[in-house]
C-alpha positions as CSV (number, residue, x, y, z in Angstrom):
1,X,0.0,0.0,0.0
2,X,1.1,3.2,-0.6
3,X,2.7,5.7,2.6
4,X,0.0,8.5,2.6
5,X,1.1,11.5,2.4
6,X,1.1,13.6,5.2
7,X,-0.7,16.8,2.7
8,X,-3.3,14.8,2.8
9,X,-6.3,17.3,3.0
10,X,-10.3,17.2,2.0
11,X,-9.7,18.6,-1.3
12,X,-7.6,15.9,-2.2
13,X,-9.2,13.1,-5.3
14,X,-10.7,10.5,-3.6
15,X,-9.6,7.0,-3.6
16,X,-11.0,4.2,-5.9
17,X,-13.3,2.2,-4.3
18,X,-12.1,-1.7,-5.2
19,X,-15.0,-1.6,-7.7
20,X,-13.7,0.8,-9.3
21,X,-10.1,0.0,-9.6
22,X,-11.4,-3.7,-10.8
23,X,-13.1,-1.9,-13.5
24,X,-9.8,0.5,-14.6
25,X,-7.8,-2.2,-14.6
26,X,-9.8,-4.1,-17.3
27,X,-8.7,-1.1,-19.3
28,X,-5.5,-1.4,-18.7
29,X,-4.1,-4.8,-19.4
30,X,-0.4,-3.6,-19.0
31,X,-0.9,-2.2,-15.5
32,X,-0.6,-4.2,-12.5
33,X,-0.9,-2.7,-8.9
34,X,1.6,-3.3,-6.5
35,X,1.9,-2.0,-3.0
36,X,-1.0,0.3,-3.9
37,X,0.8,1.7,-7.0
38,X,-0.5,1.2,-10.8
39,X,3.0,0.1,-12.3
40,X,3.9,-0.9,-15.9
41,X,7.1,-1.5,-18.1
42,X,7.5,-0.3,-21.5
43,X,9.9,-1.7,-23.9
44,X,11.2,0.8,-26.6
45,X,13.4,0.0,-29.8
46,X,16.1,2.0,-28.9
47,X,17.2,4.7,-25.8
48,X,16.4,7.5,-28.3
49,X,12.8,6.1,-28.6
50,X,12.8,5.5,-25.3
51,X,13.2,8.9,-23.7
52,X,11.2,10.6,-26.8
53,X,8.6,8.6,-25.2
54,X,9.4,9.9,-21.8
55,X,9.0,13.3,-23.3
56,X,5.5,12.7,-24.8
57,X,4.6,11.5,-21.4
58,X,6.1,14.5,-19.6
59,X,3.8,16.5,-21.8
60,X,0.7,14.9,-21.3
61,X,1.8,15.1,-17.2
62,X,2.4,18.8,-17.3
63,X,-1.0,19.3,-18.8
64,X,-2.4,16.7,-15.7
65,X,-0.3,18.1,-13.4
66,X,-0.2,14.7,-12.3
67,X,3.6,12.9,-12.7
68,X,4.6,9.5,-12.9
69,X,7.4,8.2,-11.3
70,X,9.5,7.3,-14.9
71,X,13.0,4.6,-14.0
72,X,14.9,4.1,-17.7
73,X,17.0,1.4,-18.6
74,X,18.1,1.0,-21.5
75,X,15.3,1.0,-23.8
76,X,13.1,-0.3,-20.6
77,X,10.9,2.1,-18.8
78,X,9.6,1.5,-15.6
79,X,6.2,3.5,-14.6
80,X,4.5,4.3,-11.5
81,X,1.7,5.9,-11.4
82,X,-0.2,7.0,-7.6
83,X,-1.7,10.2,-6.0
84,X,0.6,10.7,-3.3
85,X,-2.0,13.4,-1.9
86,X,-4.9,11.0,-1.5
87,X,-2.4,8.3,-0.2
88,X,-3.2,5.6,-3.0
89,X,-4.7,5.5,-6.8
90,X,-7.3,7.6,-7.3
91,X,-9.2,8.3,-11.0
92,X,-6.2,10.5,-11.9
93,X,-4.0,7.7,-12.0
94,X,-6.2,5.6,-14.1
95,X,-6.5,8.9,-16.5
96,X,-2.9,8.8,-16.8
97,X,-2.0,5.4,-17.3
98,X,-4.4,4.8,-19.9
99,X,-3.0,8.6,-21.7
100,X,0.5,6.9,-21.4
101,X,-0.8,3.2,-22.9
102,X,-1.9,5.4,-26.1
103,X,1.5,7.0,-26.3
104,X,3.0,3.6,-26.1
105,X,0.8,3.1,-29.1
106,X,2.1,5.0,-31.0
């Protein structure tokens, strides 16, 4: 489970309900949760394609302001995705990983 974060205040998203997160996750066949964070891999070409992919996802973050947590290796990326405000995965992060699935797309 994810550490809540300690800004946790009224206005932040709520959390999915387990219904709901069931129901995301159909959408998002790449996605797995682990310790209450939506994670997925990405495996690119090449390092070039790799971070040009970071950077289409940086984009699409900026205009969420919400930000994944992006590891590269290689031509492997490694993506988690969680509202650290609301303590755990909220319809922002299901937003964002299915955004990012489309730029994998691509």
């Amino acid at each position: 489970m994810a550490t809540p974060d300690p800004e946790v205040t009224p206005m932040s998203p709520p959390l999915l309900t387990r219904g709901e997160l069931e129901a995301a996750l159909k959408g998002l066949p790449e996605w797995r949760v682990e310790e209450g964070v939506l994670r997925r891999d990405v495996q690119c070409v090449s390092f070039p394609s790799a971070i040009e992919l970071v950077t289409r996802i940086a984009e699409v973050a900026e205009e969420m302001n919400h930000h994944p947590d992006i590891d590269i290796r290689w031509r492997t990326l490694h993506l988690s995705v969680v509202t650290h405000a609301s303590g755990g995965l909220t319809r922002y992060d299901a937003e964002l990983a299915t955004r990012i699935d489309a730029l994998a797309a691509d």
